[in-house]
Each structure stands twice: as structure tokens, then as C-alpha cells.
N, C-alpha and C positions, 0 to 999 in steps of 0.2 A: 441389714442383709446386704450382701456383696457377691454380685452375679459374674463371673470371667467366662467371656463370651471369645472362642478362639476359629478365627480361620484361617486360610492358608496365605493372605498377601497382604505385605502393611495400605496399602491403598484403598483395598475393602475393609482394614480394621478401620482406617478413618474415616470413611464415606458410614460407618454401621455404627460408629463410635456418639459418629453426629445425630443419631435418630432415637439411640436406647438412653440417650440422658445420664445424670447422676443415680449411680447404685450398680453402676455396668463399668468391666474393667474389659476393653477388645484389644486382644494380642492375636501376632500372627504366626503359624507355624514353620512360613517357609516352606508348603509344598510339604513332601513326605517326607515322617519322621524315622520312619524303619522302613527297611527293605529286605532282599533274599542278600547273601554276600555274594561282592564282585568276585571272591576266589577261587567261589567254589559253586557246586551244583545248588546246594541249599536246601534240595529234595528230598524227602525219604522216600524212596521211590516203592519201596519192599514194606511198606506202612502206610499205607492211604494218601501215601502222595503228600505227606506232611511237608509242608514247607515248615524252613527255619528262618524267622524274622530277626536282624538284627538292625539296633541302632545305627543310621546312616553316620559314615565317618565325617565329622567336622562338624556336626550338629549339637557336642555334648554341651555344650555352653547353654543352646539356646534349652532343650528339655529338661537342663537342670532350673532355666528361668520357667519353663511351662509347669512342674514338678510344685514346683517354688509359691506361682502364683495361683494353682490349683488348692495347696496346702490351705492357704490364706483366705480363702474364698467357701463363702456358703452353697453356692452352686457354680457348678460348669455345666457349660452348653457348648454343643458341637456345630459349629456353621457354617464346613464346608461346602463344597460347589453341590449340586441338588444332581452329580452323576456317578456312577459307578467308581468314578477314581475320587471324587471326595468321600464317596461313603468308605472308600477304604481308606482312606487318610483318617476320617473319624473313628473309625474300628479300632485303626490301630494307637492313634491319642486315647481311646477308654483304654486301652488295653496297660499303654503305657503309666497314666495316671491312676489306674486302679478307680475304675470307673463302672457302674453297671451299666452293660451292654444293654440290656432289658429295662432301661427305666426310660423315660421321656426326657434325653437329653440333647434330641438331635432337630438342630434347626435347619429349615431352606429358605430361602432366599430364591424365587423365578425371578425378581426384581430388586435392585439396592436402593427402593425408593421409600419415602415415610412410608406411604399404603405399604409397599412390600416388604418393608423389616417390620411391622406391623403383623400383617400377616401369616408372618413366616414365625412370629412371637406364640402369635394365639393359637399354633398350630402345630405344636411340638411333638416329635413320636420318637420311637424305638429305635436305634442302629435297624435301617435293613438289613438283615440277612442273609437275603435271596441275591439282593445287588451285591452287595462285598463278598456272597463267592460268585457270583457272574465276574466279577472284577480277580479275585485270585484265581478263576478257573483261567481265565484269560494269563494272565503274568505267568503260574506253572505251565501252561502248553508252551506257550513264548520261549520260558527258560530251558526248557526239556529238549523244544529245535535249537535255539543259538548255543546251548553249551554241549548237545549232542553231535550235532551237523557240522559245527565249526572245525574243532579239532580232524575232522572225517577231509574238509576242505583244507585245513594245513599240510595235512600230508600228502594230498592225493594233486594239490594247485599248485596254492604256496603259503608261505606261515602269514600271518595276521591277518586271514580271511574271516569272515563270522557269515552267519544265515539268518533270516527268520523268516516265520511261521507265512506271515502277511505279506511281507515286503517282496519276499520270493514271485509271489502271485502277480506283484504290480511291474516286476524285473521283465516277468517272464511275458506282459502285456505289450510293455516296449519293445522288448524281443524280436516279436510274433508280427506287431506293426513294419519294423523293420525288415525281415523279412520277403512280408508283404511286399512291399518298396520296391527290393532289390528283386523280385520275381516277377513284379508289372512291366505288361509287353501293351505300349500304348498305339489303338487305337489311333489312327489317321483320316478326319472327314474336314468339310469345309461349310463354312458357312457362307451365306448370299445374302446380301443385303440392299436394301434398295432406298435410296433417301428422297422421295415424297413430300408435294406441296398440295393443300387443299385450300384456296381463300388465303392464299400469301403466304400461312403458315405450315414450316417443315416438321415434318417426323418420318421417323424409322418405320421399314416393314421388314420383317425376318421370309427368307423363302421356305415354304412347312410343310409344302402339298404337289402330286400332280394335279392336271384339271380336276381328275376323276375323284379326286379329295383323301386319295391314301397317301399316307405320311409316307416323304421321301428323304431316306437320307444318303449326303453327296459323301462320295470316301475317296476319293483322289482329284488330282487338279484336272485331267480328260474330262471327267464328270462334268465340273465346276464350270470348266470352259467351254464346254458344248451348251451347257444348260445361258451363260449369259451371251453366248452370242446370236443361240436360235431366240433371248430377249430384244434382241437388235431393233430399236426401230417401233415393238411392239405397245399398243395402248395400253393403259393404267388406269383399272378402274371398280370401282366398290363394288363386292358383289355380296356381301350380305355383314349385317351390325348385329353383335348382340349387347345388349346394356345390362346391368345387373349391380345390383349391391351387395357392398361386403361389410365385415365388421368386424372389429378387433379387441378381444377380450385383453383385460392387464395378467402382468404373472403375477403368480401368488406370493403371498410376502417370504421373505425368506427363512431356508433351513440351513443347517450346517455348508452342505456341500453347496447348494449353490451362491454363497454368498461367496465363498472361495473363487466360485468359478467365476462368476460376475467381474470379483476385485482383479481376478487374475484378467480377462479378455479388457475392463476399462483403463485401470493403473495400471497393468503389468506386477502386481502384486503377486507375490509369492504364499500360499497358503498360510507357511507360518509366519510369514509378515502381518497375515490379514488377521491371523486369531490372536494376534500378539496387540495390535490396536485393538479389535472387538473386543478382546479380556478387558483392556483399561478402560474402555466407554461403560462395561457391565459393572466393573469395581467400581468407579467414581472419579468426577474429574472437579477441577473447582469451576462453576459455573459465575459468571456475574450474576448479582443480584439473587440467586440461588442458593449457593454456597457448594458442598460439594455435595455434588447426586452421581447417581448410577444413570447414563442417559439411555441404554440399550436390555430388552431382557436379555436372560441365560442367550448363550452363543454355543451350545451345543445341543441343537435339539435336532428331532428330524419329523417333527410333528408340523401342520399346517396351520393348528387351531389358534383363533386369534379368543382373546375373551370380549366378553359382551359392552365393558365400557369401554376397552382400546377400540373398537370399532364404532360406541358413539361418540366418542370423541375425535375421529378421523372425518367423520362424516358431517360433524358440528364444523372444522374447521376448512372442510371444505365447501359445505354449504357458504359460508362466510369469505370464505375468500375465491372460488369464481364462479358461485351463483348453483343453485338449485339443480339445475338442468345437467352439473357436473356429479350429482350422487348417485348411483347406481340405485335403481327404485327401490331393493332391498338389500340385507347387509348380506354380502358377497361370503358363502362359507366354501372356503378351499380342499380337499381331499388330494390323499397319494393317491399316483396312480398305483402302484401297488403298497397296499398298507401292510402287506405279511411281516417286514422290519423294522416298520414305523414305530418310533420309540415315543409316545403322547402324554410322557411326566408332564413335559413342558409347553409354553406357545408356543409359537414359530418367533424369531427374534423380528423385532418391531422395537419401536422407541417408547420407553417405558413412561415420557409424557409426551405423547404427542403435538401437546400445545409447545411443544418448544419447538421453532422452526431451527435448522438447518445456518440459517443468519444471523441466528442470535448467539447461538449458539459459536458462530465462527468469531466472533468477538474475544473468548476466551479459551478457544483452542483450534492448534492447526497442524500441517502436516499429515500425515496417515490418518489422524484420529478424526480429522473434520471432513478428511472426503469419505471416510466409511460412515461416519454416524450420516453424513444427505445423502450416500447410495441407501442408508438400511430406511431412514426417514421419510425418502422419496420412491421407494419400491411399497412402504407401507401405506403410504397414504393413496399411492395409485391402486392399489389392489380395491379399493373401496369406491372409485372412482367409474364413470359412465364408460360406457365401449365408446372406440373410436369408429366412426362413422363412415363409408368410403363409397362412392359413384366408379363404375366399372365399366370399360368398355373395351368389345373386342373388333376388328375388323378383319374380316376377309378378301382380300384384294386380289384380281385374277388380271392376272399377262400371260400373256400366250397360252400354253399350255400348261400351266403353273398355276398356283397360290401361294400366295405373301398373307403374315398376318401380323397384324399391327396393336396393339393392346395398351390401356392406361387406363391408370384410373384419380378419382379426386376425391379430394378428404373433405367430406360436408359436414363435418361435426368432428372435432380433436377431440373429444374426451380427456380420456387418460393421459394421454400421451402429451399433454400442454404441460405436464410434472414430469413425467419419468417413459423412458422406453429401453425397454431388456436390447444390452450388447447381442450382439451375436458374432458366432465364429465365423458364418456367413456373410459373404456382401449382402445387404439391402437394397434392394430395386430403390428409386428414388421415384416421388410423386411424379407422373409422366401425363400430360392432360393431353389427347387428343384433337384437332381442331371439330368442331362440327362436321360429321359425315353423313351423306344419305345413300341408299343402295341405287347404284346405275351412275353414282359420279362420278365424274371423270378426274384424272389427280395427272400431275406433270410430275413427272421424272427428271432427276437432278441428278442423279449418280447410282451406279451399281455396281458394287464391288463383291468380292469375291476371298476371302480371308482362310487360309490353312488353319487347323487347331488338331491338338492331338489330347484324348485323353488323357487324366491324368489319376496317377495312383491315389491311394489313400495318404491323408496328408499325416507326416508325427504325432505323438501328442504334446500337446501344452499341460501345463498342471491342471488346466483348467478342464479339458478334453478326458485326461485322464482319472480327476475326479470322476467326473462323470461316466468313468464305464467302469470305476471299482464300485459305485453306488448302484450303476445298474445291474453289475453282476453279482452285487449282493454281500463287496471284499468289503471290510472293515464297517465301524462304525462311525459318525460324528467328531470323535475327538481322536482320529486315528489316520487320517486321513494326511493331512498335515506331517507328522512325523514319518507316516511310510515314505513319503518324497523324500524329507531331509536325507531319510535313512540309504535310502539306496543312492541317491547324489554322496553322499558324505563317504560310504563302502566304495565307489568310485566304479561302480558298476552303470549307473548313467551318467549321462554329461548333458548339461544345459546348452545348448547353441542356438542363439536370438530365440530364445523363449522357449524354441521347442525339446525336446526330451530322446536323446539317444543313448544306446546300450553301448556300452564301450566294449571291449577285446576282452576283461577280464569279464564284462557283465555276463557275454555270451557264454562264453566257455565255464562257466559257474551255473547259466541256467540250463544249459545243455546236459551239465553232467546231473544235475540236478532233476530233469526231466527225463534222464534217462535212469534214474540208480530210485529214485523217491518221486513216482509219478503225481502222489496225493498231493506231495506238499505243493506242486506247483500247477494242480489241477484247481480251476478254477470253480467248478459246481462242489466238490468237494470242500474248500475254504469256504464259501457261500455256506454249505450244510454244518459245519463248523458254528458260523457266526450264528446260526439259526439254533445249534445247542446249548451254545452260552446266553440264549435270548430266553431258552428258555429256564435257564437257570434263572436267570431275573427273576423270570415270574414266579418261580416255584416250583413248578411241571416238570424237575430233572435235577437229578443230584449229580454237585459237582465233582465228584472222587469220581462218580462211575464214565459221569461223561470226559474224564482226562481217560483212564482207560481205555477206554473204547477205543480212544487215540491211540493212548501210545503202546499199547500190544503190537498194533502194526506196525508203527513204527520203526519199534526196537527189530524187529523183524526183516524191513527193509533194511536196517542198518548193519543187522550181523552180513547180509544176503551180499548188501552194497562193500562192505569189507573184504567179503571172498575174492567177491566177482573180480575187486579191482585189487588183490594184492601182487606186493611189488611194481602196480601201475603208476604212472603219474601221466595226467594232460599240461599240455605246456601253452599256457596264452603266446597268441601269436603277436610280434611284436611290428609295428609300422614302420618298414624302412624308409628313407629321406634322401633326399638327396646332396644332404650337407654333409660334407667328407670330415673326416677325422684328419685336424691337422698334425696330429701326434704318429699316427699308423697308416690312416690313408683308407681306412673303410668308409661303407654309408652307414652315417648315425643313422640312430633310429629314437624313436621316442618313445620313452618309459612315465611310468605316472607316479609319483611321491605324494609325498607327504601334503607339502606344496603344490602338488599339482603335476604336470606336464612338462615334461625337459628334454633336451636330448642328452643322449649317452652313445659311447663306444658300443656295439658289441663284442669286444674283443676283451671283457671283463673277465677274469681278473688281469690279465697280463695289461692291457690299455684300463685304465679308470678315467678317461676322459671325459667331461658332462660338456653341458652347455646349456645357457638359458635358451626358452624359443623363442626368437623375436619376429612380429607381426607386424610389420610397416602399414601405414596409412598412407593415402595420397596426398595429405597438406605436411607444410613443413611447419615448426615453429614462428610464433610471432616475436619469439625476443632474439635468437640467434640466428634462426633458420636452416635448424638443425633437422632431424628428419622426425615424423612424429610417429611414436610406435604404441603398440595394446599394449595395455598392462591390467594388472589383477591388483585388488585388494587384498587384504589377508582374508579378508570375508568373503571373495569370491566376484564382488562386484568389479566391472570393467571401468576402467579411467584411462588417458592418453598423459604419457609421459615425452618431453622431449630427448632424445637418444643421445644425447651428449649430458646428461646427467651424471657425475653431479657437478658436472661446472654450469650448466645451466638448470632453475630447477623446477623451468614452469612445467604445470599438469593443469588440466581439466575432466570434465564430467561429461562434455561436450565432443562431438563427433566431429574429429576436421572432412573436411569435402575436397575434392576436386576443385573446385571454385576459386576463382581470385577475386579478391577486391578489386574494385571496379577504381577506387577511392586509391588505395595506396598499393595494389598491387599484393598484397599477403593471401596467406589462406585464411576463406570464411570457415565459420565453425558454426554446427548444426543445434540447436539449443531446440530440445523435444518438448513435448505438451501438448494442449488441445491446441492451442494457435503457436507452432512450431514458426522459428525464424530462423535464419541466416546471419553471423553477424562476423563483423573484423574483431580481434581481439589486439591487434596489434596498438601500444599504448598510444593515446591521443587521437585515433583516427575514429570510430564510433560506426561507423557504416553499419547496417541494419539492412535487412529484407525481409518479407514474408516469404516461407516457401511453397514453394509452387505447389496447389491439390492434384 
């Protein structure tokens, strides 16, 4: 008997190859094998919304070998990914291979370990049903906005626009941020500060109060001024402590979204940077002494639950490695805060042996895939781990007419936090210890100053920031998340700048007309209610013909409406003019966005066809010529410094030149990022080095 066992990536046919032994043939499909065609709608819109699947173009090679080695074979079994998009990649290999839908041919895999291809053996069921059209209801609404809407955006923008369903939603978030931004009217107070000796030792006190203990706040410098000079002179002294304890629970092990977010606020990892290493830690990597495993479960889940031996085993290895006193008294069970979306196929991703540390593991792999498998290893094992322990103390200190309050506290117990502590977008207070105070003491005055501060708007988003409010408002799912960025970066409707997420000229004027012609599609609670139909198509609870309907009646409706409304209209992105003259005519360029990117051009097209690159100078020069150092782009989008006299000179770096001269030979130092960032000369033979400054 001869079993061909087929999933979607040669790295998990080899990791699944190594566990099923002799009598098992494992090929991979390469992802999907049929799709709707790129020429066309694909729809039968006038017939149940029939989609038309055809064989993906440049694949015939490989499904004539799947065709080939299915013929040959006693059984086939289906192994793709345990979510909606593998169970449609399996639908559609039965479909193709002449396969019963209805028999027990479909395997999963939460794990690519012996226990989990094990598992996932002895426990073979049906094609779901329910998920592969939760999964086709998703790809026809998909198809029906981008090849409805787009065309509607060619004529009415301009030609090679396209739309979708999702992305629209995430466009229209940036937008709305942005907005924000440029409508904030900041606020003007000041802060009073007083620097404080008690028994030798200094600390800060914030001014917080009148005598009479209602909170005061200072909004101009008259204020500011009056308040430290009627302090002139005046005593410093404790007028009441409170002490108290606090205590610091671990986050929970990770889901989909926030592992993106985490990778994004620690590395600066890009979403689909991060599931692109998470995919390869879950297929299999070759371990020493191991050989090749799967190190992470599934990476798309949005469930909490951890299983019952991943947690004695967390708890075995941390008993052992920093004592008793570090294991939480029982095992730690995590919940959504709202579970209405929670999708609980799967665990939450954790390291699928926990006995393998982080260290061992970096011995036979690195790069991306070793700093995510000890963020997912060391978020796992903390989640299991004792609270952090913390002594708290507040003071109240009265001058004149006033209160100052002075606050810290001490960590009596690390817990958790001796492994692992969750980034934040947030600054972190830092541990702050108070000197001993008693109430009626008397404290010496060393400085008080008096500091302007102006509120500040709401900050952009980061991918990371921006997960997090399409999760919260309910946009996409798990494995969707990731591509809606690419998507709307790559449409050129945002732009990346030092991490954070702006709406570009065309974004606007696309979500504007957008928001005003098809208010659903870029209404937020309504995508949210969307995602909540196709959830229920998963489960069963809603059929998926009726719920596209439901859609696109309206739809089609806004569409004819949005036709009327705007015919013979067109909106015209507005374009940045510059200050960089046209040496050919004599206008100001302006900057237009290609293909490539970002350039300037004439606007005196067609008569002037003038372009020109943009060039971004830096403040260091070159260390081989001393030529001027400018930005440059990869073809992937990543930043590198190129020397400006290229191509007679053809140094480049990864590295940030500075302002700064070598101290050593006089060149510009160059900024080399990381956890322990330095300063260094690159100019050949001189070696000079710094740490830079916290």
C-alpha cells in the first residue's frame, strides 16, 4: 500500500516526510492550484454567484506530476494548513484529482511534530464544508469590489487604480488618523518641578496641587512664574506617605495579531516579514541533534488556549530552571477579551517543544527565524510564570501654598519578568526607589524649574498600532491582516515613513470618493458585520450564496447611483509642487509616484517630458572619496546610503551617516542600529568605535 500525502510547501513535505516513514510519498502543491481568472470577473452573478475555477497559469507541469502521483497511489490524503485557505486549497486538489469530497481524506496538522503528524494521522475527517465556503464567500465579495470598483476608479481618477473590500477600511483608518493630526490645536501648560534631598539622597517631585489639594493645572508661563517665585525662599517638607503594593501579571501567549505587533514595536519587523519566518519555524527547520521539526504551532490562530501538556511542560521547565517560587500556583488559563471573533480551531502559537530553549536552538538557525522563535518561546514560558512583585510609594510634599508629589516604587519579587516583558508603544517609567521618608520631614531644595510642554496629537499608525485597531474593530482576520498592509503600501495609497503609516495624495482622494459614492464599503462597523457573516458561514449558521447577496444587491445599487451621480466627472489627485525648477522650461517640478516610486517631473507634460530622480542628502560624506552621501531605495523598498558620485565611486551601506566626525581621522561616523547601537568610522584602516549615547 502506497499513501501520497500532499501539502502546500516543499519544507513541510520534508519536515512530514521525516515522521510518516516508509509507505508515505509527501509532495507539495505550491500553494493554490486553481483560482477565479485574472481576465475576467469569473462570477456568474445571475446564477448563485457561481464562481468559475480555472487552473492557475504556469502550474500545468506541476498538477500533471500531482495527477501522476495520485494515479499511482492507494490513497491521497489532503494536509494542508488547518484554515480556511488550506481547506480551500484541499477542496480544490479533490476536485482536481477526482477525489471524494466526502470521504476521510483530510489531514491537520496544529503541529509538524512526531506527537502532531501523529495526531493529525489518527484523526482524519471530511473536506469541511462550512470553511471552504466561508473561504469562497470571502474571495467572491473580494472579486465583485476589486473588479466592480476598480474600473469605476479608472475612469473617474485614473487608469491602473484597483479597490478592495478590506483594505479600503484600513486606507480609510490612516485617513481619518491623519486628519486628526492636521485638525489638532495643541494645548499649552507647564510643568514645575522640584529636585529634592532626603538623608543625602536626590529625587524629583512634580508640582500637582494647591494647599487646599485640588488639582492644579499651570497653561502659560505668567502662571509658571508667579507660582516659583511666590516658592522663593519657602520650606520643603513631607506632609503625608502612602505605601502600597502592586503587581504585575505576564501577557498572554501569543495570537495572530499580536505577534505581528510585538515583532513589529521589537525588530521593526514588518507583518509579512514576521509570518513569512513564523510560516518556516511551523513547516520545519533542520535542528542539531533533532533533525528537522516544526519548532512553533499553527501561526494563524486567534484562540488563547494553550493545551494541558504544553503547560506541564512550561511549568516542569521552569520549576527547574529558576526554582519553585517562579510558577504561578496554578496553570495560568488566558481568555479574549471579546471572544464574539475568536476563532478556537487552534492554540495560541507557543513552541511546539517547549524543552527546547531559545539557545539551543540558535546553534542551528538565525536571522528573523531565531529572534521570533525566543520572542514566541519567551512570551510562552512567561505566560506560565509567577507575577511580578512591586513596593509602591507616594509622597506628598507641601511649599507654600502648594503640593509637589513624588512617587516610586521597588520590585520585591521579578517574577515573570526575569524571561520576558511585553514592548510597548509607550515609554516605560523606570524602577524609581524613593529615599526613606517620614511625614513632618524636612527635605532641602536644590533646584526648581519650570518647563513649557504643549499637548500632543494622536500619534500615526505603525503596522503594529494599526493591527491593533483593525483587530479591535473587528476588520479582517488572522491571515489577512499582513496582506491588507502590503496591499494598500504596494496601490501606493500609503507610504512608510520611519515606520510609521501615511496616506498619500492618491490614498486621499480615492478614500474620499470612496466615502462619499460607497459609504458601506469603507464603513467600519459594517466590514466588522461582514466579517461576523462569513464567521458564520464557518460554523454553518448562514449560507454562503445568500450572504454575498445580501451584499451585493446594495452594492450594485450604489454603483449604478455612484455612475449617475459622477458622469462626465473626473477628481484630479493633487500634485506636490517643489521647489526644484525645470532646467528645460523653467517651472517648479513637482513629484509624481511610478512604478519605482517617487520622482520628479515637469508639469508642463506633454509639451516638457522632463523627470528627474529625488535626491535626499545626508549630513556625512563618503569615506572613500568624500563625495556627498545620499537615500536610496532598494528595489524592495528598503533604505541604504549610496555615495553621490556613483558610479565612479561605489561604496554603499545599511548604516546611517551622522553629523559626527571621527575624532581618530577626522571622516564621517556611521550609525550601526540594534539593541547596543554604536558609532563607528568606516573610513579603510582607521577602526574607531563608540557607543551611542542613551
Amino acid at each position: 500500500m502506497s499513501t501520497l500525502v500532499i501539502v502546500e510547501s516543499p519544507a513541510k513535505a520534508k519536515t512530514i516526510r521525516k515522521y510518516l516513514g516508509p509507505g508515505y510519498e509527501v509532495t507539495a502543491s505550491m500553494g493554490h492550484v486553481r483560482d477565479l481568472p485574472a481576465s475576467q470577473l469569473g462570477i456568474d452573478v445571475e446564477n448563485g454567484y457561481t464562481p468559475k475555477y480555472i487552473n492557475i497559469k504556469g502550474k500545468e507541469k506541476l498538477i500533471k506530476e500531482l495527477k501522476s502521483l495520485a494515479k499511482k497511489s492507494d490513497n491521497v490524503l489532503l494536509a494542508t494548513d488547518p484554515d480556511r485557505e488550506g481547506e480551500a486549497i484541499s477542496w480544490h486538489l479533490a476536485n482536481l484529482l477526482g477525489l471524494d469530497v466526502t470521504a476521510k481524506n483530510r489531514v491537520t496538522f496544529g503541529e509538524i511534530t512526531k506527537k502532531g503528524v501523529a495526531d493529525g494521522m489518527a484523526n482524519m475527517r471530511h473536506i469541511d464544508m462550512d470553511l471552504f465556503d466561508a473561504q469562497q464567500a470571502r474571495r467572491i465579495l473580494d472579486r465583485l469590489v476589486g473588479y466592480k470598483l476598480s474600473p469605476f476608479l479608472w475612469r473617474k481618477v485614473r487608469r491602473g487604480l484597483s479597490a478592495g473590500r478590506v483594505q479600503s477600511v484600513a486606507v480609510r483608518l490612516i485617513v481619518d488618523r491623519e486628519r486628526d493630526i492636521e485638525a489638532f490645536v495643541p494645548d499649552e501648560y507647564w510643568n514645575i518641578d522640584a529636585m529634592l534631598s532626603a538623608s543625602g539622597k536626590k529625587f524629583a517631585a512634580r508640582l500637582f496641587a494647591g494647599a487646599d489639594g485640588k488639582k492644579l493645572e499651570v497653561k502659560n508661563e505668567e502662571q509658571a512664574t508667579a507660582i516659583t517665585d511666590s516658592l522663593q525662599g519657602k520650606p520643603y517638607s513631607v506632609k503625608s506617605i502612602t505605601k502600597g503594593t502592586r503587581k504585575k501579571t505576564p501577557a498572554p501567549p501569543f495570537i495572530t495579531s499580536t505577534l505581528q505587533q510585538e515583532a513589529s514595536r521589537r525588530f521593526g519587523f514588518t507583518a509579512t516579514r514576521t509570518m513569512r519566518a513564523a510560516q518556516t519555524l511551523y513547516e520545519g527547520v533542520e535542528i542539531a541533534n533533532h533533525g528537522t521539526v516544526g519548532l512553533i504551532t499553527y501561526m494563524r490562530t486567534d484562540s488563547l488556549r494553550l493545551s494541558d501538556e504544553a503547560i506541564a511542560g512550561a511549568r516542569s521547565y521552569i520549576t527547574s530552571t529558576f526554582g519553585e517560587k517562579y510558577v504561578y500556583g496554578q496553570k495560568r488559563v488566558y481568555k479574549r477579551k471579546s471572544a464574539t471573533n475568536a476563532q478556537d480551531a487552534h492554540e495560541a502559537i507557543r513552541p511546539s517543544l517547549p524543552e527546547l530553549t531559545p539557545d539551543e536552538v540558535d546553534k542551528s538557525i538565525s536571522g528573523d527565524t531565531a529572534k521570533l522563535y525566543r520572542l514566541i518561546w519567551s512570551r510562552f514560558m512567561a505566560s506560565q510564570m509567577s507575577d511580578c512583585k512591586m513596593d509602591t510609594v507616594s509622597a506628598d510634599i507641601a511649599a507654600g501654598d502648594y503640593l509637589f508629589r513624588a512617587s516610586g516604587f521597588t520590585v520585591t519579587f521579578d517574577g515573570f519578568t526575569a524571561l520576558y516583558e511585553e514592548a510597548s508603544d509607550e515609554k516605560e517609567k523606570k524602577e524609581t526607589a524613593l529615599p526613606p521618608l517620614e511625614e513632618g520631614m524636612a527635605l532641602k531644595l536644590h533646584d526648581l524649574k519650570s518647563e513649557q510642554k504643549f499637548t500632543q496629537p494622536p500619534p500615526r499608525y505603525t503596522e503594529a498600532t494599526l493591527i491593533k485597531a483593525l483587530e479591535e474593530n473587528g476588520i479582517g482576520r488572522p491571515s489577512t491582516y499582513a496582506p491588507i498592509i502590503t496591499t494598500v503600501v504596494d496601490r501606493g495609497y500609503v507610504e512608510r515613513e520611519q515606520k510609521k503609516l501615511m496616506p498619500t495624495a492618491l490614498g486621499i482622494v480615492v478614500n474620499d470618493l470612496l466615502q462619499e459614492q460607497f459609504p458601506n464599503i469603507v464603513d467600519l462597523k459594517f466590514s466588522a458585520n461582514m466579517e461576523n457573516n462569513l464567521d458564520k458561514v464557518e460554523d454553518g449558521k448562514a449560507n454562503w450564496e445568500k450572504t454575498i447577496d445580501n451584499f451585493y444587491k446594495d452594492f450594485a445599487k450604489s454603483l449604478e447611483k455612484a455612475e449617475e451621480s459622477m458622469d462626465g466627472k473626473k477628481v484630479k489627485v493633487p500634485e506636490e509642487e517643489t521647489d526644484e525648477i525645470c532646467e528645460k522650461c523653467g517651472r517648479n517640478m513637482v513629484i509624481k509616484t511610478g512604478r519605482y516610486g517617487k520622482f520628479l517631473a515637469c508639469p508642463g507634460f506633454p509639451d516638457c517630458k522632463n523627470t528627474r530622480r529625488i535626491v535626499q542628502e545626508t549630513p556625512g560624506l563618503c569615506p572613500k572619496d568624500g563625495g556627498k552621501m545620499l537615500v536610496r531605495k532598494s528595489a524592495k523598498g528598503r533604505v541604504y546610503y549610496g555615495c553621490g558620485n556613483y558610479p565612479n565611486c561605489d561604496f554603499m551601506t545599511w548604516d546611517e551617516p551622522t553629523g559626527e566626525i571621527c575624532p581618530k581621522c577626522g571622516a564621517t561616523l556611521f550609525k550601526k542600529g540594534g539593541k547596543n547601537g554604536m558609532l563607528y568610522c568606516a573610513k579603510e584602516g582607521c577602526g574607531f568605535t563608540k557607543p551611542v549615547e542613551k
